[in-house]
N, C-alpha and C positions, 0 to 999 in steps of 0.2 A: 209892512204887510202882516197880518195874523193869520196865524195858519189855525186850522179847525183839528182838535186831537187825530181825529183821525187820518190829515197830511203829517200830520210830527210823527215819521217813520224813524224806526231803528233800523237799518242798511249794513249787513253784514259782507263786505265785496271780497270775491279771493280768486285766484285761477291753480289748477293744478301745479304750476313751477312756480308761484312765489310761496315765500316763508312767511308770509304775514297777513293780516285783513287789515283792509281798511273798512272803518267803521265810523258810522253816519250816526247819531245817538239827540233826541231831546229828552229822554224819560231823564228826571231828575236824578234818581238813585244810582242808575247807571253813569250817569255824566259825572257825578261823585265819585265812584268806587275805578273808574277808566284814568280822571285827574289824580286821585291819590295815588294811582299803582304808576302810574305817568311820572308822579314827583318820586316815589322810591326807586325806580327801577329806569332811566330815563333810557337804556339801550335795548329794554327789550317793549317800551312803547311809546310815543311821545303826542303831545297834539298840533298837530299841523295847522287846525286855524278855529276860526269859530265865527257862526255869522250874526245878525243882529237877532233873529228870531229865536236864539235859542238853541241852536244848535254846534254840537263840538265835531268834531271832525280828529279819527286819530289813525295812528299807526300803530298795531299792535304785533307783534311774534304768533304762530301761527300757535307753539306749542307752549303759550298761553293762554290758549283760550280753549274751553270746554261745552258741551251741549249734551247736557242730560236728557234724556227721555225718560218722563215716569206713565208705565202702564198705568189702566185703572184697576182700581180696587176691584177684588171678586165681590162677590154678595156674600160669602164665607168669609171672609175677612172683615168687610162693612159690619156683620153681625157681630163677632168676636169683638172690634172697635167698641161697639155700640156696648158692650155687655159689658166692660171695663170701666168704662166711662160713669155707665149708669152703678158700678161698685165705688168707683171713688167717689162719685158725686153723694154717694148715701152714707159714707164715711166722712166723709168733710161736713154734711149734714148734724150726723150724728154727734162730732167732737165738737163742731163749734155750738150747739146746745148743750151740752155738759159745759162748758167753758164760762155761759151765764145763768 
């Protein structure tokens, strides 16, 4: 069966008294970075199974795992960004014309 991007979920499962998530994963990069931490560290994650379509299935420690949250950007800062950007870019301009 082929599943359409948008069924290929990443499934983060946990309940307040366990120590660990189980995690459902097809994004490539993740299923990477889940089996190499898998192969270094095999007591604090392991993979439990993996089914034909593409997806890994694992066991990870709870106090492995992190969730970032980034605000957005202000308009005051976007500008500041932008102003920087538009210096180096006029510099990198500038040296790689002297350079021929």
């Amino acid at each position: 069966m082929c599943l359409s991007k948008y069924e290929k979920e990443t499934i983060l499962l946990t309940s307040e008294g366990d120590d660990f998530y189980d995690i459902q994963v097809y994004d490539s990069k993740l299923k990477r970075r889940l089996t190499d931490f898998a192969t270094k560290y095999p007591d604090l994650c392991r993979i439990t199974r993996q089914d034909p379509d593409g997806c890994i299935f694992c066991i990870i420690d709870k106090s492995r795992v992190s969730i970032r949250l980034i605000p957005p950007y202000s308009d005051e800062r976007k500008n500041a960004a932008r102003e920087i950007a538009k210096k180096l870019s006029a510099k990198n301009q500038s040296t790689s014309e002297s350079e021929e």
